[in-house]
C-alpha positions in Angstrom: 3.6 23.1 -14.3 2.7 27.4 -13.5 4.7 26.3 -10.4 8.2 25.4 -11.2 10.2 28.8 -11.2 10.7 31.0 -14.2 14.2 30.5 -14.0 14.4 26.7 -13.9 12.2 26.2 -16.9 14.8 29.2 -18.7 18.0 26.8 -17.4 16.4 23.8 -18.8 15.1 25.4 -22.0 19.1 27.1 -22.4 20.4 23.7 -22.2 18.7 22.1 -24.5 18.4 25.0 -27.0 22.5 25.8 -27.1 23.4 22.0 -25.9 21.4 19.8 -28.4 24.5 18.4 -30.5 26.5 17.7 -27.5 23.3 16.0 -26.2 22.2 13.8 -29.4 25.8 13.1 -29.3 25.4 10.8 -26.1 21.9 9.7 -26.7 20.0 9.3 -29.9 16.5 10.3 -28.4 17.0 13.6 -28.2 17.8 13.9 -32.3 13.8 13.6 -32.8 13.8 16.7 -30.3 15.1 19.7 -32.7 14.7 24.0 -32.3 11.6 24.0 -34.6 9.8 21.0 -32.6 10.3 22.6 -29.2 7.5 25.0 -29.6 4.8 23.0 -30.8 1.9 25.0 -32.1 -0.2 22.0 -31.6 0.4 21.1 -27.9 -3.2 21.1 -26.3 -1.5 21.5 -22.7 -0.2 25.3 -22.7 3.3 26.2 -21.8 5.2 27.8 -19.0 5.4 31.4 -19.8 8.7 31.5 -19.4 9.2 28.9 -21.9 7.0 31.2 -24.2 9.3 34.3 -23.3 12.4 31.8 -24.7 11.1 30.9 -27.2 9.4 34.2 -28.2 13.3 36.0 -27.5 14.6 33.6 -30.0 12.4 34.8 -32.7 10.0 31.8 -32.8 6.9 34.5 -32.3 5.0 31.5 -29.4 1.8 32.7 -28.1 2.4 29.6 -25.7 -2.0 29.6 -25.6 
């Protein structure tokens, strides 16, 4: 959602970007949930635009729609 805070959908996004072995580690769902799928170019619902600022500073060049 536009309304959850910049900053939580950055803490979220960090976690899951630097954490993901630790978290496939304890559960297997999150192995179908790599770097290269987060930013889905095909995603009809648009992202946050801090989650297209992530993913834009890790060189993944996301217009976000």
């Amino acid at each position: 959602s536009s309304h959850v805070p910049d900053h939580v959908v950055e803490d979220v996004l960090t976690i899951l970007w630097d954490q993901h072995e630790s978290l496939v580690n304890e559960n297997q769902d999150f192995s179908a949930w790599t770097r290269e799928r987060m930013n889905y170019s095909q995603n009809p619902i648009p992202y946050h635009r801090a989650a297209t600022r992530f993913f834009n500073a890790r060189g993944l060049n996301f217009s976000g729609r």
